[in-house]
C-alpha positions as CSV (number, residue, x, y, z in Angstrom):
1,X,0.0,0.0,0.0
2,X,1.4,3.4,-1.1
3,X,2.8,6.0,1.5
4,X,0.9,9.1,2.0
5,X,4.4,10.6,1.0
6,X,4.2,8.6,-1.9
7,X,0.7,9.6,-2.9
8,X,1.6,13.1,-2.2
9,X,4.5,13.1,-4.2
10,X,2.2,10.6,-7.2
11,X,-0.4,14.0,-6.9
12,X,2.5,16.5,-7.6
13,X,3.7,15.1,-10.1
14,X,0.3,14.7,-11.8
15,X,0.0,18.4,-11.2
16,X,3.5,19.5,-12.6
17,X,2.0,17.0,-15.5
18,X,-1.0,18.5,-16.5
19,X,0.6,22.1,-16.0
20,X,3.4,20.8,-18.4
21,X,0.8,19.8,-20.8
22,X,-1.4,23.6,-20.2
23,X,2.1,25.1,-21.1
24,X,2.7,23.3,-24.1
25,X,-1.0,23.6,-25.8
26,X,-0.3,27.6,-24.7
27,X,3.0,27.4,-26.8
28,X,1.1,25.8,-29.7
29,X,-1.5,28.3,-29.8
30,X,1.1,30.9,-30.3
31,X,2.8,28.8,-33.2
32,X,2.9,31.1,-36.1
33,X,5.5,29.6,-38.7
34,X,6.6,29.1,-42.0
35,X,4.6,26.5,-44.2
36,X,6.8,23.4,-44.0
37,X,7.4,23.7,-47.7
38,X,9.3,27.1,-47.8
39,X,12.6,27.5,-47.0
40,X,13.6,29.7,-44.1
41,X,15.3,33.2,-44.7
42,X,16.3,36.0,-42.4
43,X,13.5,38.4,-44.0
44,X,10.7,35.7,-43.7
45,X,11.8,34.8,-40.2
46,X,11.5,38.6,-38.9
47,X,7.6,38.3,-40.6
48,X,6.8,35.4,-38.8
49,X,7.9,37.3,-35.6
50,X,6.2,40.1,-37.0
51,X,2.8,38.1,-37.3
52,X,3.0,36.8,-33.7
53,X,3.3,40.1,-32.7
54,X,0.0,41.2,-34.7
55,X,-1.8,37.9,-33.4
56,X,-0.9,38.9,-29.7
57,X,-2.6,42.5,-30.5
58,X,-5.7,40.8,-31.4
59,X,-6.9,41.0,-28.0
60,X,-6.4,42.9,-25.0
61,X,-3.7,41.2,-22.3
62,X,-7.2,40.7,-20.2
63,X,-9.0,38.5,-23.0
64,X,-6.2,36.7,-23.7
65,X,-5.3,36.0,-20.0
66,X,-9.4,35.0,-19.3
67,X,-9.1,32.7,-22.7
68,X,-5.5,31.2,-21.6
69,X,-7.6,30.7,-17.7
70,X,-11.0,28.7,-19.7
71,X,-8.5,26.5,-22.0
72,X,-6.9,25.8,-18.3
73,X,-10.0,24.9,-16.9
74,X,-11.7,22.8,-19.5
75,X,-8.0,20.3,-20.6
76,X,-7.9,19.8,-16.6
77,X,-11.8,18.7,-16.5
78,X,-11.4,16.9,-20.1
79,X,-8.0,14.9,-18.5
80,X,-10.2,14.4,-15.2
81,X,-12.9,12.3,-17.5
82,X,-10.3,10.6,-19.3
83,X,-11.0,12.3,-22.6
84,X,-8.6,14.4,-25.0
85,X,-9.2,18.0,-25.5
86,X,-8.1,18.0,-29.4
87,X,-9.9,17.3,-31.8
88,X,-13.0,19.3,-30.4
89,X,-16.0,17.3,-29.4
90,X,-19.1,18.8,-29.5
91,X,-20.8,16.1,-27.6
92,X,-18.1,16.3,-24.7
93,X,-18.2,20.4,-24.6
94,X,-21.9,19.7,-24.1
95,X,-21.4,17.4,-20.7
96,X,-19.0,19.7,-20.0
97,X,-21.4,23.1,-20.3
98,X,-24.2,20.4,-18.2
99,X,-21.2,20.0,-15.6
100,X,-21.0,23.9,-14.9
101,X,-24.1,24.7,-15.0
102,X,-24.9,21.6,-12.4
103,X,-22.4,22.3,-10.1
104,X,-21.7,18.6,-9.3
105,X,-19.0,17.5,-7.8
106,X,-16.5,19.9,-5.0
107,X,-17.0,23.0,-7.7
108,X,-19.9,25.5,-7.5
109,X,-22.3,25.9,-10.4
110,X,-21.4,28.9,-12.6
111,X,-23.5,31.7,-13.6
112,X,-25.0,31.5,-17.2
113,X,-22.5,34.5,-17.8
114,X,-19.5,32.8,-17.0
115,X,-20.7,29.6,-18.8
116,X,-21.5,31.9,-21.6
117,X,-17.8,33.4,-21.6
118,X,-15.9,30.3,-21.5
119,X,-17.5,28.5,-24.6
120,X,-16.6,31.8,-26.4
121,X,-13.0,31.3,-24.9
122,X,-13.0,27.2,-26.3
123,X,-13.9,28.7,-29.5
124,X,-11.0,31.2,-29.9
125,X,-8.6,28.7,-28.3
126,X,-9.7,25.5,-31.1
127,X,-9.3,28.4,-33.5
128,X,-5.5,29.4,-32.7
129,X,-5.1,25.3,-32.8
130,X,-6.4,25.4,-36.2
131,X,-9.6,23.6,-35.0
132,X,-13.4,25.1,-35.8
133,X,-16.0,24.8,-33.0
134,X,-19.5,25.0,-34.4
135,X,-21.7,26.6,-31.3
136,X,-24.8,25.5,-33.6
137,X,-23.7,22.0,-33.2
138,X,-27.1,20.7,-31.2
139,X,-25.3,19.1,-28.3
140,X,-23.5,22.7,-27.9
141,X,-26.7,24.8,-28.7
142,X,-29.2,22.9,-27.0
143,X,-27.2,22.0,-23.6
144,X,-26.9,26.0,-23.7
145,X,-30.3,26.9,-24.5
146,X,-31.5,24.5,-21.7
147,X,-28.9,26.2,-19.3
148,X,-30.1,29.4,-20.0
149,X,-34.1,29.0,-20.0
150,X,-33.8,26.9,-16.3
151,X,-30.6,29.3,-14.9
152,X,-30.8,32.7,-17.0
153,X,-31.4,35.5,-14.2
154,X,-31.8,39.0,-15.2
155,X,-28.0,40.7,-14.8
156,X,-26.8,42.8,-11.8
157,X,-26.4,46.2,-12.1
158,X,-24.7,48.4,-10.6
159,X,-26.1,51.6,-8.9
160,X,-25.8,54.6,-11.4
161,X,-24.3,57.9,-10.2
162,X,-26.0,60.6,-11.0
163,X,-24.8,64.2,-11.2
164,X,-25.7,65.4,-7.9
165,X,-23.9,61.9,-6.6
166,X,-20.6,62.9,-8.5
167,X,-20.8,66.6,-7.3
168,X,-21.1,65.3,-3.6
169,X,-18.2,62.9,-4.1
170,X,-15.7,65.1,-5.7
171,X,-16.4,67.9,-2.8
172,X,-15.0,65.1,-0.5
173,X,-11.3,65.2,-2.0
174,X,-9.0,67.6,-1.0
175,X,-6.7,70.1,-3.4
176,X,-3.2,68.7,-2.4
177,X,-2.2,66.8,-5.9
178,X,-3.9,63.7,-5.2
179,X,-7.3,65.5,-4.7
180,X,-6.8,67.1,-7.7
181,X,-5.7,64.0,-9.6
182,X,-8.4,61.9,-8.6
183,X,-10.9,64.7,-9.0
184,X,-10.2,65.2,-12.3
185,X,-10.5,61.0,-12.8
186,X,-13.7,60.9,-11.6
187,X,-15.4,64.3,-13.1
188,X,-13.8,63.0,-16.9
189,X,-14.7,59.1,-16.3
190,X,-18.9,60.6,-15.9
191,X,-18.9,63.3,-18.6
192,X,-16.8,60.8,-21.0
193,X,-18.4,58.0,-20.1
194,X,-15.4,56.2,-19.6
195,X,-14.6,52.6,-18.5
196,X,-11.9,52.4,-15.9
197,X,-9.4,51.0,-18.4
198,X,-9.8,53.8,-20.7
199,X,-8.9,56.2,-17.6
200,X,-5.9,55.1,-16.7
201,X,-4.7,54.2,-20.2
202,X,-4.8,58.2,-21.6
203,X,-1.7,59.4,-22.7
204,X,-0.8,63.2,-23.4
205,X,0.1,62.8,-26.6
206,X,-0.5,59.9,-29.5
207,X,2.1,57.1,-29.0
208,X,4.0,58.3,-26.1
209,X,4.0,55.0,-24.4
210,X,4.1,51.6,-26.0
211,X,0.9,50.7,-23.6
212,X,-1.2,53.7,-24.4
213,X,-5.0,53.3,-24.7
214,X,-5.3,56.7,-26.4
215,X,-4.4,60.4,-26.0
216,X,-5.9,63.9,-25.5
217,X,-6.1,66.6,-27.5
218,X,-7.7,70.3,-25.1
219,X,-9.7,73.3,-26.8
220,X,-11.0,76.1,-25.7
221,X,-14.5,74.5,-25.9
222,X,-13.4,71.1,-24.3
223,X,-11.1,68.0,-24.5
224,X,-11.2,65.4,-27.6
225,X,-10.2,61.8,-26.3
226,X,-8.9,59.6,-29.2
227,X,-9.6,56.2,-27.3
228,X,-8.6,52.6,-28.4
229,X,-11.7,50.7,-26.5
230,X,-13.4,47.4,-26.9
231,X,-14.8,48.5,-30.1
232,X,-12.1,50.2,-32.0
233,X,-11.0,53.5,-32.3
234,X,-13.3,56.2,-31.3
235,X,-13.3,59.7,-30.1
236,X,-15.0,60.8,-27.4
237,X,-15.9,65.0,-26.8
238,X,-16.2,66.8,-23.2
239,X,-17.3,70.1,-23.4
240,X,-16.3,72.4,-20.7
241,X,-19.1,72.5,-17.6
242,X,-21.1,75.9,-16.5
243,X,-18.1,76.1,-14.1
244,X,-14.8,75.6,-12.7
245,X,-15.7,73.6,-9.7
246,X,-17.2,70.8,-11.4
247,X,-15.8,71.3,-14.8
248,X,-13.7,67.8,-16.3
249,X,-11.5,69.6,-18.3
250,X,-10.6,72.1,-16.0
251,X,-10.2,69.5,-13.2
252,X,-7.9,67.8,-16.1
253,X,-5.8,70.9,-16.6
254,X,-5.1,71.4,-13.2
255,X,-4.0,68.0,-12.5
256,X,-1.6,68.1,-15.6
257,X,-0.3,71.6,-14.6
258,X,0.4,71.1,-11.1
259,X,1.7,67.5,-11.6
260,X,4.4,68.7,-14.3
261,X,2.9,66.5,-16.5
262,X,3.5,67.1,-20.7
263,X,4.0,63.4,-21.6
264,X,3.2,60.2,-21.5
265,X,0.1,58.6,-19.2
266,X,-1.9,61.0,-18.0
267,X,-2.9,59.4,-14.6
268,X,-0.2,58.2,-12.6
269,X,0.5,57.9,-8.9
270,X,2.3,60.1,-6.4
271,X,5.2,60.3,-3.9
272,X,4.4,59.3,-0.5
273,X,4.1,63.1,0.7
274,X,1.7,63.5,-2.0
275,X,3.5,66.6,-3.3
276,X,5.1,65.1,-6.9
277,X,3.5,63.2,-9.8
278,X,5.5,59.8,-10.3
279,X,6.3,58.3,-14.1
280,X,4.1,54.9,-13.0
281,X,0.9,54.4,-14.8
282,X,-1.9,54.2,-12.3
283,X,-3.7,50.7,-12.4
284,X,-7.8,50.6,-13.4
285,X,-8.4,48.8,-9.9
286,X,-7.4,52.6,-8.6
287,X,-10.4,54.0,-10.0
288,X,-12.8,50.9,-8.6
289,X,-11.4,51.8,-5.0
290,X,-12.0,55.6,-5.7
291,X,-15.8,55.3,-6.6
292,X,-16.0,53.1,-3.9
293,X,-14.3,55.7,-0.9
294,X,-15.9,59.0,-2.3
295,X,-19.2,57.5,-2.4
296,X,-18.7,56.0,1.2
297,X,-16.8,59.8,2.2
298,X,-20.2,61.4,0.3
299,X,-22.5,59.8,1.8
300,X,-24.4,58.2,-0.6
301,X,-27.0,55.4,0.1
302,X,-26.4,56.0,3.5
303,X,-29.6,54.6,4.7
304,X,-27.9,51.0,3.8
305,X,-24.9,49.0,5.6
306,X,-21.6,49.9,4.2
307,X,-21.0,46.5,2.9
308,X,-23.9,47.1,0.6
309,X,-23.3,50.2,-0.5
310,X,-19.8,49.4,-1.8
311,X,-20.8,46.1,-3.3
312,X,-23.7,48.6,-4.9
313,X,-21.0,51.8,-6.9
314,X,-17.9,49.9,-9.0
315,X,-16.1,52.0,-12.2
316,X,-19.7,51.2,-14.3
317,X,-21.5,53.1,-12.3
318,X,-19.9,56.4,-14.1
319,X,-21.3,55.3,-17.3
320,X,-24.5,54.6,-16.2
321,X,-24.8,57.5,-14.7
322,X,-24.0,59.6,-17.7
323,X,-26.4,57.4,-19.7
324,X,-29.4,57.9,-17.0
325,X,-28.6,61.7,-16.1
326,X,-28.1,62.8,-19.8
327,X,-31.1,65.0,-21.1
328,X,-30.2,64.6,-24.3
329,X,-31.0,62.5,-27.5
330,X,-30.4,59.0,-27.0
331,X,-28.3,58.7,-30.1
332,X,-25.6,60.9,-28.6
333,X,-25.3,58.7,-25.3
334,X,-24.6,56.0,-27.6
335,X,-22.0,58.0,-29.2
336,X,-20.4,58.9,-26.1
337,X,-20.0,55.6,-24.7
338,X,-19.4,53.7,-27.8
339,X,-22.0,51.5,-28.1
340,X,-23.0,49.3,-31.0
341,X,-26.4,49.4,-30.5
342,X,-29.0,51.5,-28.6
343,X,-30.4,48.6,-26.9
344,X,-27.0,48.4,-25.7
345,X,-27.2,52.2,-24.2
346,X,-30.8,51.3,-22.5
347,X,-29.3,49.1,-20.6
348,X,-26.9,51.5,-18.7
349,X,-30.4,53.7,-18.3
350,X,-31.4,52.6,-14.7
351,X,-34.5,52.0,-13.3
352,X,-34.9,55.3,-11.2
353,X,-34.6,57.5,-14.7
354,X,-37.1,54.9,-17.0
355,X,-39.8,57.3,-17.0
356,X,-38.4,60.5,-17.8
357,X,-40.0,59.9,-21.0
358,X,-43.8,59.4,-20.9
359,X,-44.9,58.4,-24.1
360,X,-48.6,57.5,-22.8
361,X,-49.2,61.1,-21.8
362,X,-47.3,61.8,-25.4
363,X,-49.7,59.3,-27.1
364,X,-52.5,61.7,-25.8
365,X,-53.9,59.0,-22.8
């Protein structure tokens, strides 16, 4: 009969095993080369590194990290069953879809969402192995459609912040540098309509950082942000406000001004005295913990426990607020926060705001 320190050590190297394995299918899916047919050559060599280049800028470092985490997931579960991952098996991705959504076993069942997220990541990682996945296939699309019709719940939102909300929370910061720097993140994140990543990925100027998101470009009549989001290129317009206090661009002049900033990102942190700008890029999990603090420092949704009210406000709840506070013509919230659609837009329009329109009393009842 095996030692435990036998078993222990059997387990590890099972482990080390299947990471080996994880490593090498990652490796493969990176494989760009030259047909086996051609000859090598120095200037054909630098295009194949060239190509691997482009085919890592197909998608942001977080997709690819969340599609490298599903491939992970599902060759561990597939080894588990005792079943190959390659060639794709429709019938298998189905039991494993039935797993997740069961919850059977020591793991927790998964939200349609996630379930949702990590077929789309099996199809992108079977297509970098030169594989096709059909998500019609009827053990693929009917597993799901079950999944959804007996899990689907309606999706959590998070509380929009609406312009009274943002004008309490920036009068919490103070005007040493920091105030001014996060002042100036939160008033441009509402009127922009701005994700957290496309905060803190702003550069002065175009290309002045290998990383950069996008730049700025400041008018007398506002800023233009030239901004490299989820859906391409797109430029987004803030107009100065009705006055200083609460005006984004300002708030964004000041910071640059006083931090000595005239390249490269535009948000970064600060010394420990608070009293100099450093060269460091400021992360997009700054701006979550920011929303979070000013709307606990503000006040708001104080009639609930603290716990809910920070689980209620994350780096969304700026663009929903724009989209629910804007009286304007739908088409240009859209616009702003670079949506595809305007169904898209409505739902970033919360509940509290739904009836701004009447169209019963404009129908004449």
């Amino acid at each position: 009969m095996a030692s435990e320190d036998e078993k222990s050590t059997s387990s590890n190297s099972g482990a080390f095993s299947i990471a080996q394995d994880d490593e090498r299918d990652q490796e493969k899916s990176d494989d760009i080369s030259l047909p086996a047919h051609v000859a090598g050559s120095g200037g054909l060599d630098r295009l194949v590194d060239t190509a691997r280049d482009y085919a890592r800028a197909a998608a942001s470092d977080n997709t690819l990290k969340a599609y490298a985490k599903d491939w992970t997931h599902f060759t561990r579960w597939c080894r588990m069953k005792g079943v190959e991952p390659l060639p794709p098996s429709a019938e298998m991705i189905g039991l494993y879809l039935a797993d997740m959504a069961s919850g059977t076993g020591p793991s927790p069942a998964l939200s349609v969402s996630t379930i949702d997220r990590r077929l789309s990541g099996l199809a992108w990682n079977y297509a970098q192995r030169g594989f096709a996945l059909d998500r019609k296939n009827r053990h693929i699309a009917t597993v799901l459609a079950g999944i959804k019709r007996k899990h689907a719940r309606p999706p959590v939102q998070k509380e929009a912040i609406l312009a009274e909300d943002i004008l309490a929370m920036v009068a919490t910061l103070p005007f040493d540098l920091r105030g001014l720097r996060d002042r100036a993140i939160l008033l441009l994140g509402y009127a922009g309509g701005l994700r957290r990543s496309e905060s803190v990925s702003l550069d002065v100027h175009k290309d002045d950082t290998p990383d950069s998101g996008g730049w700025i470009e400041i008018f007398d009549k506002g800023a233009l942000l030239t901004l490299n989001a989820k859906t391409g290129w797109r430029e987004v317009e803030i107009g100065r406000g009705s006055k200083e206090q609460t005006c984004p661009v300002h708030a964004l002049e000041q910071w640059l001004h006083f931090a000595k900033i005239d390249f490269g990102p535009v948000f970064v942190g600060t010394s420990r005295d608070g009293k100099r700008a450093s060269e460091t890029r400021l992360n997009d999990k700054h701006v979550a913990r920011l929303i979070k603090r000013t709307v606990l420092d503000a006040g708001i949704r104080s009639e609930l426990p603290e716990k809910e009210r920070l689980a209620l406000f994350s780096g969304h709840s700026l663009r929903a607020g724009l989209a629910s506070s804007a009286e304007v013509d739908e088409r240009y919230v859209q616009k702003q926060l670079g949506h595809a659609s305007a169904e898209m837009t409505r739902r970033y329009q919360r509940r509290r705001d739904r009836f701004r329109v009447n169209l019963t009393k404009a129908a004449g009842l």
